[in-house]
C-alpha positions in Angstrom: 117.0 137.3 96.6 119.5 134.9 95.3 117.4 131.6 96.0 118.5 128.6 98.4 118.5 124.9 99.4 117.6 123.5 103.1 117.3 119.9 103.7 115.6 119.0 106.8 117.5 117.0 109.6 116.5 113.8 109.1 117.5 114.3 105.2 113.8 113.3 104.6 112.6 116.8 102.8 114.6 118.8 101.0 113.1 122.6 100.0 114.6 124.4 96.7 113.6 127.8 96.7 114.6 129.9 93.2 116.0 133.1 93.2 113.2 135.8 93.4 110.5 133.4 95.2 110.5 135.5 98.0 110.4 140.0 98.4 112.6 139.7 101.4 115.3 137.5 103.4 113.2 134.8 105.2 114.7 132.7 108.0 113.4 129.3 106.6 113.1 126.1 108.6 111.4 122.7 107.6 111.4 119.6 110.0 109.7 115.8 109.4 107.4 115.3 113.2 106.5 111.8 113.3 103.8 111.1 111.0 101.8 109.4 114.0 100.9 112.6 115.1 99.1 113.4 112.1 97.2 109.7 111.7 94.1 110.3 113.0 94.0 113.7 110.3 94.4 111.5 107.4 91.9 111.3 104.6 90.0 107.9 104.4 91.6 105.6 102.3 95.1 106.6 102.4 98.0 106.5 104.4 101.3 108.8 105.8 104.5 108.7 104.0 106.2 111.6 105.5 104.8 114.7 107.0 107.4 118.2 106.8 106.6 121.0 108.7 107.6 123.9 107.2 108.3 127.1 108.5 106.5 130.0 108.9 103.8 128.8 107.9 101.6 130.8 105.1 105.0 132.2 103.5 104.0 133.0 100.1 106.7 132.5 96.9 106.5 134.1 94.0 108.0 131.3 91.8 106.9 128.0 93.2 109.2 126.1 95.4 110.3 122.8 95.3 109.1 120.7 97.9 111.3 117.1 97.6 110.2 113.9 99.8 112.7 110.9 100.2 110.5 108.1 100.8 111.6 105.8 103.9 111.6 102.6 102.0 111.6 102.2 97.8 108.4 102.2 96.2 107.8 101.1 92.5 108.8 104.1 90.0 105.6 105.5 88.9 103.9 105.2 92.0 101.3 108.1 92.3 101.9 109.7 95.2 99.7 112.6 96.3 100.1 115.8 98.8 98.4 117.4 101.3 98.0 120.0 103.8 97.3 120.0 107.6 94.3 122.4 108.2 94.7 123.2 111.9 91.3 124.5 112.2 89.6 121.2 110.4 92.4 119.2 112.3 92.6 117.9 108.7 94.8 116.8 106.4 93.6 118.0 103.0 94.6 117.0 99.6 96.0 119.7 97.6 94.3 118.7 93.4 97.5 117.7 91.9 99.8 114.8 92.6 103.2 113.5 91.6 105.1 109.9 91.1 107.7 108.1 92.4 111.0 108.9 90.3 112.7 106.0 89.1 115.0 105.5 91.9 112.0 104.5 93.4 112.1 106.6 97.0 112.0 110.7 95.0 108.8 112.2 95.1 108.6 116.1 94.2 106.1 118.8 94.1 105.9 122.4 93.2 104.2 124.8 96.2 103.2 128.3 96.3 103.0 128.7 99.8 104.6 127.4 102.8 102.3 124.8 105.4 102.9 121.4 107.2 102.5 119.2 104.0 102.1 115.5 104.1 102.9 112.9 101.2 100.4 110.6 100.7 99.7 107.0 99.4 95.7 106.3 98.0 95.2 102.6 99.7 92.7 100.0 99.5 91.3 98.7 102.6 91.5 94.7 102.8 88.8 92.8 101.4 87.2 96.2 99.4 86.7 94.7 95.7 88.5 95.6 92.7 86.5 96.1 89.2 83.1 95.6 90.9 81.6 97.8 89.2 83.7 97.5 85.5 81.4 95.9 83.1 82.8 94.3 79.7 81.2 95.1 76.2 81.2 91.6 75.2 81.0 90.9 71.7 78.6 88.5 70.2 80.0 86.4 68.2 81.3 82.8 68.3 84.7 83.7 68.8 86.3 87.0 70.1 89.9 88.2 71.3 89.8 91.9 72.2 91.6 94.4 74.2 90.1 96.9 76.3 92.1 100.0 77.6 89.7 101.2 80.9 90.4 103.6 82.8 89.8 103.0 86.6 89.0 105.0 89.7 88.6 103.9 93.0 86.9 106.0 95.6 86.5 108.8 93.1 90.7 109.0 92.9 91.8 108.8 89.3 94.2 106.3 88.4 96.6 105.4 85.5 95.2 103.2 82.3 95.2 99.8 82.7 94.8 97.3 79.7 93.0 93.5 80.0 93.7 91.3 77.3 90.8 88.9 76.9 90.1 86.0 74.5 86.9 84.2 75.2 84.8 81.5 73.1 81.1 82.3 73.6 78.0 81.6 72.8 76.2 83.7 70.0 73.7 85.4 71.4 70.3 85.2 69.6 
């Protein structure tokens, strides 16, 4: 097996496929349905990207493919960006335990897959008004006079995210 490329119509998903992924020739296919389809599957708290379907489903490679997403509008480098499946028996779409991040020309995403399934990129959201550091508590320091820095790391909904540092310089009062 010598390996392949195949880039979906739209240009949205692109599939690299190594040489010796596969035991036979396959008749690949991958195509992007409009994600709208696949709303009312999507885990709370996140939203579509792009959904490709590719086919037939539950092919199997022996050395991972390449699955690459070109987001529809730029996103800030770094962006986590995580991936999941459509379960068509849960009607579900499923996050897979890995994710990726935006590539510095700010609309590349890619992941590494086994197997072949209608994937979906995925962004973790807040929903408005949900409150940020609610339950972050400070070890404040007591003494007259304190400048720290704190490195926390934060999750929200039980989602890691990156480490974020707070700067904080505070006059207090001495506790006694």
């Amino acid at each position: 097996d010598k390996g392949g490329t195949i880039t979906s119509p739209d240009g949205k998903v692109k599939i690299v496929i190594p040489a010796d992924a596969l035991l036979a020739d396959t008749r690949i296919s991958v195509s992007c349905p409009d994600p709208k389809t696949y709303q009312s599957a999507v885990p709370n708290n996140y939203s579509l990207y792009i959904v490709a379907d590719c086919r037939p489903d539950n092919v199997i490679f022996y050395k991972p493919a390449e699955l690459i997403f070109t987001l529809d509008s730029a996103q800030v480098p770094g962006t986590p960006v995580y991936l999941g499946f459509y379960n068509e028996t849960e009607g579900k779409i499923e996050l897979e335990e890995f994710s990726s991040f935006v590539e510095a020309d700010g609309i590349t995403v890619r992941f590494l897959v086994n197997h072949f399934s209608t994937y979906a990129s995925l962004q973790f959201s807040l929903s408005q008004g949900a409150p940020v550091g609610a339950s972050v508590t400070y070890p404040w320091v007591r003494y007259q006079s304190t400048a720290f820095l704190i490195a926390l790391s934060i999750g929200v909904g039980g989602r890691p995210s990156s480490r974020t540092a707070f700067a904080e310089s505070k006059n207090m009062r001495r506790d006694a």
